[in-house]
C-alpha positions as CSV (number, residue, x, y, z in Angstrom):
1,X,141.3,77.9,-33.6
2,X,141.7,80.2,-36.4
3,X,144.8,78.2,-37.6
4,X,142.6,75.1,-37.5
5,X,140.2,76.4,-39.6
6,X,142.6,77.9,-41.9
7,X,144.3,74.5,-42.5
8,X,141.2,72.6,-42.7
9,X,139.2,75.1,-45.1
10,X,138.1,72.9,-47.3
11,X,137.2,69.6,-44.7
12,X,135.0,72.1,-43.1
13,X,133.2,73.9,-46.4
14,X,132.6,70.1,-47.2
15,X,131.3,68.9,-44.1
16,X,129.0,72.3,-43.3
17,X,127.5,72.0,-46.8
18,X,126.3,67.8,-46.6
19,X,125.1,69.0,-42.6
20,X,123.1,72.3,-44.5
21,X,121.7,69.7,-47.3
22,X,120.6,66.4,-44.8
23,X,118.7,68.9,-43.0
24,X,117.4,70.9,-45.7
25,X,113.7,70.4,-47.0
26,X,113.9,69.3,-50.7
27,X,110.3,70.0,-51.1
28,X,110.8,73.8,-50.0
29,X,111.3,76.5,-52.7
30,X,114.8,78.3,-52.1
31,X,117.1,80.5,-52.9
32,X,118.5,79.9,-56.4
33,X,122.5,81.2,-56.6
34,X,122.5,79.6,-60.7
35,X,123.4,82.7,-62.6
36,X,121.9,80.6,-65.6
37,X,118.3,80.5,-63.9
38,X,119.4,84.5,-62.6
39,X,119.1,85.2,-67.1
40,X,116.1,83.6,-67.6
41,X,117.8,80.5,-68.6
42,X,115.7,77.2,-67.6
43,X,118.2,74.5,-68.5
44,X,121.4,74.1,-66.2
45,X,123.8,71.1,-65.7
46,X,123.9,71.5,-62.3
47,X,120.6,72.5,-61.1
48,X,118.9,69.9,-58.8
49,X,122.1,68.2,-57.6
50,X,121.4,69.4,-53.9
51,X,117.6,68.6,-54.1
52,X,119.0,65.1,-55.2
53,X,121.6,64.8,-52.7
54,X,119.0,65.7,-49.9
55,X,116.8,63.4,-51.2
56,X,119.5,60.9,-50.9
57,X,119.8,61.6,-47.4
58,X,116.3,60.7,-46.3
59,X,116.5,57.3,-48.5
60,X,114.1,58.1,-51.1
61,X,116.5,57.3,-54.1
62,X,114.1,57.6,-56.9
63,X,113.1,61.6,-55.7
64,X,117.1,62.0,-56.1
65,X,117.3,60.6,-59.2
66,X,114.3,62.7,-60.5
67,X,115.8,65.6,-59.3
68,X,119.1,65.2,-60.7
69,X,120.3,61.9,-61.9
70,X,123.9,62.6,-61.3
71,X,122.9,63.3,-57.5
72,X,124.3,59.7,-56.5
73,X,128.2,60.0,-57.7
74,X,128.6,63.4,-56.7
75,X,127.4,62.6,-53.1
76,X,130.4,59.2,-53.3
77,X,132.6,61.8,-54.5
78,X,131.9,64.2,-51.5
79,X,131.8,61.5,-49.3
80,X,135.5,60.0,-50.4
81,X,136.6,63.6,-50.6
82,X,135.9,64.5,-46.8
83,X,137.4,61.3,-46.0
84,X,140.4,61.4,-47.8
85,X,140.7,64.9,-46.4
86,X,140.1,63.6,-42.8
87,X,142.7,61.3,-43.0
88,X,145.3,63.4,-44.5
89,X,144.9,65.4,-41.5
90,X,144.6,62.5,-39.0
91,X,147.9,61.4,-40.2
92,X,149.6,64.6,-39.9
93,X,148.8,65.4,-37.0
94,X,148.8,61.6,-35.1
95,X,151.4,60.1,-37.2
96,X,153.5,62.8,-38.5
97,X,156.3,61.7,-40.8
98,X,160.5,61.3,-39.6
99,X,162.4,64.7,-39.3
């Protein structure tokens, strides 16, 4: 087990973190981990992206995109990035190449 999750870090962290966002309430204050917001700084890049991405996953589109209009690609590239990951490991472990 511990192998599995060693190997698969990354397919996990990915897959935990959509799963902790589709069921997180965008309307809800939370916990803020933006060391810009920590100095008193209101203006960051990335702030939002979550709200916009759980937003995404309860179909209200313009929400996301008022929350953060880059919300959209970076959920495609999380998407395409757990499934290329998947199937990396699909086809190591189901169709492993000639020794």
């Amino acid at each position: 087990m511990l192998k599995f999750i060693k190997t698969n870090f990354e397919l996990l962290f990915w897959i935990a973190a959509l799963i902790a966002l589709a069921f997180s309430d965008p309307a809800q204050p939370h916990f803020v981990l933006c060391p810009f917001r920590r100095m008193g700084i209101t203006w960051c890049p990335g702030c939002g992206i979550g709200h916009a991405i759980s937003y995404l996953f309860r179909g209200n589109i313009s929400a996301s995109f008022h929350a953060h209009w880059f919300g959209i690609p970076v959920l495609g590239v999380l998407l395409w990035r757990v499934y290329t990951l998947a199937l990396n490991q699909y086809r190591t472990y189901y169709h492993p190449p000639f020794q």
